[in-house]
Legacy VTK file of the C-alpha trace (Angstrom):
# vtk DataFile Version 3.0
C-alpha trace
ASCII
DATASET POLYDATA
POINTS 443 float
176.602 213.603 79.039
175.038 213.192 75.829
177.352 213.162 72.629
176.420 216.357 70.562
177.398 218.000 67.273
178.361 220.955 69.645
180.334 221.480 72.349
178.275 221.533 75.625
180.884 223.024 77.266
181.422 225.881 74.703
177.628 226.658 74.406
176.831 226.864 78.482
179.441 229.247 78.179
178.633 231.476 75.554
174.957 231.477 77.338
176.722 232.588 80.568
179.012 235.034 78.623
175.849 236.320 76.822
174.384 237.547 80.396
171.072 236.072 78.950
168.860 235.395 81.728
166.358 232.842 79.772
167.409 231.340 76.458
163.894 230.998 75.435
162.830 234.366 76.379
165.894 235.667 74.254
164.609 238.161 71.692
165.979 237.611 67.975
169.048 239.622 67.853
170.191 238.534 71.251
169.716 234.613 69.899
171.366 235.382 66.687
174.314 236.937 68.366
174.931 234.059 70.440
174.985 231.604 67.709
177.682 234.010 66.405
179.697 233.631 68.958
179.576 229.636 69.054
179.998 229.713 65.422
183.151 231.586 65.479
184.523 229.935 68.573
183.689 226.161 67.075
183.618 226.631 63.851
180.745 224.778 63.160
177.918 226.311 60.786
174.668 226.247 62.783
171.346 225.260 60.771
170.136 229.227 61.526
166.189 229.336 61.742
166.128 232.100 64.093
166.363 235.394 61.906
163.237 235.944 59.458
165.417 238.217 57.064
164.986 236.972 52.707
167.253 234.274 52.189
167.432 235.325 48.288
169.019 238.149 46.224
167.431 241.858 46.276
165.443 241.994 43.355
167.845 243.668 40.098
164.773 246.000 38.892
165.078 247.445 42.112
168.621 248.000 42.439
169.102 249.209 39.213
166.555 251.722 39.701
168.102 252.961 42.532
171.297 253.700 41.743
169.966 255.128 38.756
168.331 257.643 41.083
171.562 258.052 43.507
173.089 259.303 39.985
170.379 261.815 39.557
171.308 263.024 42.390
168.198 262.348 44.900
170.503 261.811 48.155
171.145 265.132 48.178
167.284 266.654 48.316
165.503 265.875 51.390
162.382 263.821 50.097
158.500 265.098 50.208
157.043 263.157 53.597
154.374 262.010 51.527
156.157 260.221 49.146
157.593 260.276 45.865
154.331 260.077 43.154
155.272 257.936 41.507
155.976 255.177 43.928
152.176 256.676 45.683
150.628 255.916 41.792
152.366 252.376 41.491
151.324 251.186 45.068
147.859 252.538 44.223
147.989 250.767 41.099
149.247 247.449 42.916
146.472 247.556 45.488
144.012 247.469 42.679
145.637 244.938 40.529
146.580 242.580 43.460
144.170 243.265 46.007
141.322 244.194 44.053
140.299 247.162 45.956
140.349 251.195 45.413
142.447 253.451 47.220
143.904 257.287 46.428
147.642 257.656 45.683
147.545 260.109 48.047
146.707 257.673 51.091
149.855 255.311 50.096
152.477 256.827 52.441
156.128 255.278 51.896
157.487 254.262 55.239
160.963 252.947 56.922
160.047 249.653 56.236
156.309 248.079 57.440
157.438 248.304 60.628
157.449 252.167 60.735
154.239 251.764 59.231
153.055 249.784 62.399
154.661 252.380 64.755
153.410 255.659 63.285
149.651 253.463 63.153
150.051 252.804 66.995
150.966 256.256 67.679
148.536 258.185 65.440
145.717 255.743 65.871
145.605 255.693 70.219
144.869 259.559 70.082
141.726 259.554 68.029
139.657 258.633 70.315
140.394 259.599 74.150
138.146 256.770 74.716
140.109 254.174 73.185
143.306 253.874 74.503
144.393 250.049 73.618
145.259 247.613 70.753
144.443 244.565 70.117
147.203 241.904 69.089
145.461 238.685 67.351
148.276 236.669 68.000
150.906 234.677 67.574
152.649 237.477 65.808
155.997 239.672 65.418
157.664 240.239 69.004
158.977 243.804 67.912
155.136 245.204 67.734
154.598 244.503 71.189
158.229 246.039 72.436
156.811 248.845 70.321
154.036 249.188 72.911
156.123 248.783 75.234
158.381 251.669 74.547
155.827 254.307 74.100
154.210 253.172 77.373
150.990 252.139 75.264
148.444 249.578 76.382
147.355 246.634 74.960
146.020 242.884 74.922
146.455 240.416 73.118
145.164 236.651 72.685
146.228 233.685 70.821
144.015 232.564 67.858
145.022 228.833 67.485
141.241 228.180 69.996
139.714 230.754 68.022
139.248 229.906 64.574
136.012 230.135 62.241
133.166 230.966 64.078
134.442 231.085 67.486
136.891 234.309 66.311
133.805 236.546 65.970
132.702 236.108 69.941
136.283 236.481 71.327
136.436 239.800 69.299
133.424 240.859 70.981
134.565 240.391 74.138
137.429 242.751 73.389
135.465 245.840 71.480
132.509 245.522 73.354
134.761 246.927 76.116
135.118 250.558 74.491
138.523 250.886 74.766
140.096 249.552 71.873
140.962 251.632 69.142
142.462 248.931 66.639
143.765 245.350 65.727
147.162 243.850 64.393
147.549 240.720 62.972
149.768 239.272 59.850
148.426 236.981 57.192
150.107 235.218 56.384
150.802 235.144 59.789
154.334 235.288 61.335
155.293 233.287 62.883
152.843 230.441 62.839
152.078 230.853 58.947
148.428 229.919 59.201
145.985 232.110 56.870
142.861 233.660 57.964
139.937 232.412 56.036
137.522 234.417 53.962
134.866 233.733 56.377
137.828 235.159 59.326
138.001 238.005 57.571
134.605 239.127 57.068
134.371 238.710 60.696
136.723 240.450 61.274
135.676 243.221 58.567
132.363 243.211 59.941
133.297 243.265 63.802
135.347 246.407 62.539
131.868 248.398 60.992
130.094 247.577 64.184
132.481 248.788 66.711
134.369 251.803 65.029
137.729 249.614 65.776
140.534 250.179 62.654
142.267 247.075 61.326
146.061 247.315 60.996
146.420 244.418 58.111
150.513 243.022 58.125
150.521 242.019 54.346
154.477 241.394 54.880
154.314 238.213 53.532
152.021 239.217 50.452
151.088 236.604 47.725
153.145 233.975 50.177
150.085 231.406 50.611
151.589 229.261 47.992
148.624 226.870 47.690
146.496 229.379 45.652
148.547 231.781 43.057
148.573 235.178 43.680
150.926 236.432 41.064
148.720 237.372 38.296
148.014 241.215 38.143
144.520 242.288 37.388
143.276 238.437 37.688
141.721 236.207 40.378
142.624 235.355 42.958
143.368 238.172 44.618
145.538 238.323 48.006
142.750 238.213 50.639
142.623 241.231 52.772
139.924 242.650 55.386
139.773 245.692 52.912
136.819 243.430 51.234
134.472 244.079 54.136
135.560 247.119 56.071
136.251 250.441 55.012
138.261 251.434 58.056
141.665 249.809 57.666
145.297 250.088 57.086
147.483 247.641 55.315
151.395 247.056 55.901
153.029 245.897 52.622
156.731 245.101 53.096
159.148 245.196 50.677
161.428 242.617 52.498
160.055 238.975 51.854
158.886 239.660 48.385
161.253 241.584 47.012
163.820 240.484 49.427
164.880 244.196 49.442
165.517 244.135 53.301
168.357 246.034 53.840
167.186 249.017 52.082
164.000 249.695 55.029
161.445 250.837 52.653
157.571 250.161 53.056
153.939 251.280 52.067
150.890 252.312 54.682
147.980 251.876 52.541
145.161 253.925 54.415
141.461 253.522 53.210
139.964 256.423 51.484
137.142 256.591 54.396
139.875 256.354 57.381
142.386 258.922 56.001
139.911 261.508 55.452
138.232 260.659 58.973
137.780 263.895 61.383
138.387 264.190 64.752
138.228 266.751 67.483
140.580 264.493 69.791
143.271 264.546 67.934
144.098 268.392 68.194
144.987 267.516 72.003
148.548 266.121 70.070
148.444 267.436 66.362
147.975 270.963 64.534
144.811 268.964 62.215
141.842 266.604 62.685
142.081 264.918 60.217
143.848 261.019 60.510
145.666 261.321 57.084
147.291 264.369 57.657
148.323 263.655 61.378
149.795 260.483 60.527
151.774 262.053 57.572
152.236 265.353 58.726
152.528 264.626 62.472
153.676 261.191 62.954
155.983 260.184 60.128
157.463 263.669 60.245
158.081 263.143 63.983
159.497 259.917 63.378
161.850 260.434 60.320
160.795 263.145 57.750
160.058 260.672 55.875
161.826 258.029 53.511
165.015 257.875 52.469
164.454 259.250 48.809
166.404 256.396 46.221
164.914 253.666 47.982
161.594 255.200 47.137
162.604 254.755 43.517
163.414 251.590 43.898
160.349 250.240 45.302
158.353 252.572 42.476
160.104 251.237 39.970
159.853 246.955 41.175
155.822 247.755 41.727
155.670 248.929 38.085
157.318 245.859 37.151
154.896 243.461 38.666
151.777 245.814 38.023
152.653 245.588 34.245
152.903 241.991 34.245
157.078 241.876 33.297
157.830 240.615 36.994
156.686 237.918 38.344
157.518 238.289 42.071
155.881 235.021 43.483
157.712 232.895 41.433
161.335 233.352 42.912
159.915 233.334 46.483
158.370 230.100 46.146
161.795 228.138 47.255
160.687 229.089 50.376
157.617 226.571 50.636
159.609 224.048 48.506
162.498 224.174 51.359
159.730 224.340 54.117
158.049 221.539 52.947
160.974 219.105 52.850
161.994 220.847 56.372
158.615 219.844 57.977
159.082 216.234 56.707
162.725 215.914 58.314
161.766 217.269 61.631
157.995 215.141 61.170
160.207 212.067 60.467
162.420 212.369 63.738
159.607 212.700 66.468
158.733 215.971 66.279
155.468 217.915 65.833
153.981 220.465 64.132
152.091 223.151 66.194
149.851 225.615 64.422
149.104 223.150 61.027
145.688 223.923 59.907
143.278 226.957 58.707
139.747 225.686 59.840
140.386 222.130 58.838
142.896 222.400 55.843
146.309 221.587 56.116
148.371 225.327 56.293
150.501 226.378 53.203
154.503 225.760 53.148
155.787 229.007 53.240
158.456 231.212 55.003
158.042 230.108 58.913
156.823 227.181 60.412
156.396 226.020 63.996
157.264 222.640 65.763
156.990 220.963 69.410
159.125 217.716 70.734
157.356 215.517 73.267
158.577 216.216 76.997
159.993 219.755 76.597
158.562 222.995 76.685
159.297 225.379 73.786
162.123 227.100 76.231
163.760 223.907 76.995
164.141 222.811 73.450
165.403 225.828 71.997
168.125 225.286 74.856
168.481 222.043 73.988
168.673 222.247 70.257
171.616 224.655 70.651
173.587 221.786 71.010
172.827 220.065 67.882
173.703 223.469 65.990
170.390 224.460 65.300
168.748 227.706 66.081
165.442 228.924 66.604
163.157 231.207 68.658
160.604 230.068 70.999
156.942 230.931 70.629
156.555 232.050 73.788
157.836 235.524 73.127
155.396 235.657 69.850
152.251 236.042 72.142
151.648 232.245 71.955
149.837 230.096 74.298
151.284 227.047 72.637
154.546 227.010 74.823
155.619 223.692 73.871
156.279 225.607 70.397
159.562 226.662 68.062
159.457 228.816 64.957
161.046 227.701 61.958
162.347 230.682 59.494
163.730 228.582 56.402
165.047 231.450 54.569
169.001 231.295 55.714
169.096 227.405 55.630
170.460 226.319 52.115
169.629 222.848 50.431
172.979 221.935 51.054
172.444 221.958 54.527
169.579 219.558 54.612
171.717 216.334 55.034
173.183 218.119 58.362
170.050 219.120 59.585
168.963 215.735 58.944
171.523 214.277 61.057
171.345 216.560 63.653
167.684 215.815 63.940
168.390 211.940 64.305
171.134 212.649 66.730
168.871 214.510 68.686
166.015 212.268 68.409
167.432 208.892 69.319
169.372 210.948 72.304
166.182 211.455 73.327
164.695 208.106 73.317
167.824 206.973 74.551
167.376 208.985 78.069
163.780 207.805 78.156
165.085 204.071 78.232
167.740 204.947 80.486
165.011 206.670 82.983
LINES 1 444
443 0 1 2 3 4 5 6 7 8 9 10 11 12 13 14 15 16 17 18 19 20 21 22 23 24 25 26 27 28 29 30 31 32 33 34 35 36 37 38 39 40 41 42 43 44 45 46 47 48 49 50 51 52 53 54 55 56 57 58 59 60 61 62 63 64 65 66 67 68 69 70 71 72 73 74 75 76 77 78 79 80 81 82 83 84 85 86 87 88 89 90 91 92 93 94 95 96 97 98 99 100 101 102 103 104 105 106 107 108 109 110 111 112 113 114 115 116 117 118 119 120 121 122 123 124 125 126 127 128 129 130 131 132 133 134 135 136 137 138 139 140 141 142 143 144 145 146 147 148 149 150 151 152 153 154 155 156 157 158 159 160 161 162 163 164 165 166 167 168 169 170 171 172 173 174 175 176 177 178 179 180 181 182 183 184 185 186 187 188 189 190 191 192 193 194 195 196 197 198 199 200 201 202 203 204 205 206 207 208 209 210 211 212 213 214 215 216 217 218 219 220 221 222 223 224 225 226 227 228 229 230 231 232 233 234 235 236 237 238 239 240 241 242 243 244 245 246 247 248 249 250 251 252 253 254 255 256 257 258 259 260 261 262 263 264 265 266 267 268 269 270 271 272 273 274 275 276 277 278 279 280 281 282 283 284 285 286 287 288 289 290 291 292 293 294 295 296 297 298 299 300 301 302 303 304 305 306 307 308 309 310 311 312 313 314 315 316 317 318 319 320 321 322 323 324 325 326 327 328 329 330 331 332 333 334 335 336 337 338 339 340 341 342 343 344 345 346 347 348 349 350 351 352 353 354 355 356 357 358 359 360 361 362 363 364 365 366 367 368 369 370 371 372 373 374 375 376 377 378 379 380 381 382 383 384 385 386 387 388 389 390 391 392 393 394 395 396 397 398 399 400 401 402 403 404 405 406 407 408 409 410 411 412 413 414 415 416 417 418 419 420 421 422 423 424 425 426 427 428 429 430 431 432 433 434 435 436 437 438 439 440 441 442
């Protein structure tokens, strides 16, 4: 038996203990819980890459601003579904100054973080058309939106872009909508958890695709301004975050308060709905809501359904951080970029020991260092390693459960993993790699 930084003995049996039938099909929590376990039992700190949760402080605008509205006394007033106004004006506001494009207060509706936003779109969105009865994951992409799915017993397909870049994108789209039964499309960008960036040109496919075949684009902005190889951060200026929104009027965008704001724990989110879409009639949805019209049945029907809406200090918060950066006295980018510094030197160490990056271009250019990044090791398939790596005291997830057809592939999150730790990931990386070769001379 190989000599490891970890126990083998402890870690089979905190994987039997776990009642985890496949390590690599593990979703997050389960993984992170494990580690937990051989943490406390060993006492060893694990290099933790499985969790994508901010690996910096909230931002101080934000809290400040919220307990300012706690003393108020919000918590005790049930807040309006819609939103508070003045966090609908400042997210307005934001989509003009950092996205460059035009949308009413009124269709910026505050949600339980982005991922509400993606569940109340799924929901809403597959009862608009009794035709259309199926979304469309571009993938690699966040495992929870397809349990989503899979909870409300909704269909949907997905493929994996990595063969499908540039040009090539537009026909495998086609093949899709030209079905009929898709009523929209999710995908992140940057994208989680491969980090690549769709294009200009990808996006005005994409845009364009959505014109042609009445199919609404669900835009995951979580990561916004997080392509660290152009700067975003200016309000008002070029360049602008890309978005679909440039080329399609039928859209909604996620933005996350989470990554850039690191403001995780508090669950609070925008839907940013188009002007066209939101006002959008149809008969089909009376079958499930008291209106036809999308806006209202999403606010109205859906979010009500789902939580009454937003928990009401939080909304301050966010309000009050978006004025910040809309006025030019925050500069939100420029704390968040330790996350690409850290990636890069990451990549390097695991690049140095025999290991490969998976997804590491955006039609021909190198892919920014940002919050996630994904790596393969010759011989083992992305299930094995993650096994495998457990024993070095490093933990990750496997891209299998992303929607990825690369399943030789890990994801990276570098948030948790301090600079002090890079010496022992370092050496655990070694360890691991000349363990390898050494088996390969012993077979």
């Amino acid at each position: 038996m190989k000599d490891t930084p970890i126990s083998h003995e402890v870690v089979q049996r905190h994987i039997q203990d776990s009642k985890i039938r496949n390590i690599g099909q593990a979703t997050i929590r389960e993984i992170k819980r494990l580690i937990n376990g051989i943490e406390t039992e060993t006492g060893e700190k694990f290099i933790r890459m499985e969790m994508g949760v901010p690996g910096l402080p909230a931002t101080a605008i934000g809290v400040q601003a919220e307990i300012e509205a706690l003393q108020r006394g919000v918590a005790a007033v049930y807040p309006d579904i819609e939103g508070a106004p003045v966090l609908k004006q400042e997210s307005a506001r934001f989509a003009k100054l950092f996205l460059d494009i035009d949308v009413e207060p009124a269709n910026c509706i505050p949600t339980v973080g982005s991922m509400q936003g993606g569940f109340a779109a799924f929901l809403t969105f597959s009862k608009i058309d009794r035709n259309k009865d199926t979304t469309l994951f571009i993938d690699p992409g966040f495992p929870v939106h397809h349990q989503q799915h899979k909870v409300l017993g909704q269909k949907f397909e997905t493929f994996d872009v990595y063969d499908y870049r540039g040009d090539k994108l537009r026909d495998k789209l086609i093949s899709y909508f030209e079905k009929g039964n898709i009523h929209s499309v999710l995908y992140s960008n940057p994208n989680n958890p491969s980090w690549i960036c769709f294009t200009e040109h990808e996006l005005q496919i994409i845009g364009e695709l959505s014109n042609q075949y009445g199919v609404i684009i669900i835009e995951d902005l979580a990561y916004f301004a997080m392509d660290f190889r152009k700067d975003y951060s200016k309000p008002g200026l070029p360049p602008y975050q890309p978005t679909v929104a440039k080329y399609t009027d039928n859209y909604v965008l996620l933005i996350s308060s989470s990554k850039a704001f690191s403001y995780a724990g508090q669950r609070i989110g925008m839907m940013i709905v188009s002007n066209k879409l939101f006002n959008t009639r149809s008969a089909d949805l009376l079958r499930f809501y008291s209106t036809d019209i999308v806006g209202r049945a999403l606010i109205y029907g859906t979010v009500y359904a789902l939580s009454a809406g937003t928990a009401h200090s939080t909304q301050y918060a966010l309000a009050a951080m978006l004025k910040a950066v809309n006025d030019g006295t925050l500069d939100f980018v420029e704390a968040v970029r330790e996350y690409g510094a850290k990636a890069k030197i990451m990549k390097k160490m695991f690049t140095d020991n025999g290991f490969t990056i998976v997804y590491d271009q955006d039609e021909g250019v190198p892919i920014a260092d940002g919050f996630y990044f994904t790596f393969a090791y010759p011989g083992f398939d992305g299930e094995a390693l993650l096994e495998e790596l457990l024993y070095y005291g490093i933990s990750a997830i496997a891209l299998s459960i992303t929607g990825s057809q690369r399943k030789e592939g890990i994801r990276a999150c570098v948030s948790l993993v301090k600079r002090e730790q890079f010496p022992a990931l370092e050496m655990r990386l070694r360890a691991f790699n000349e363990n390898q070769k050494s088996s390969e001379v012993a077979r």
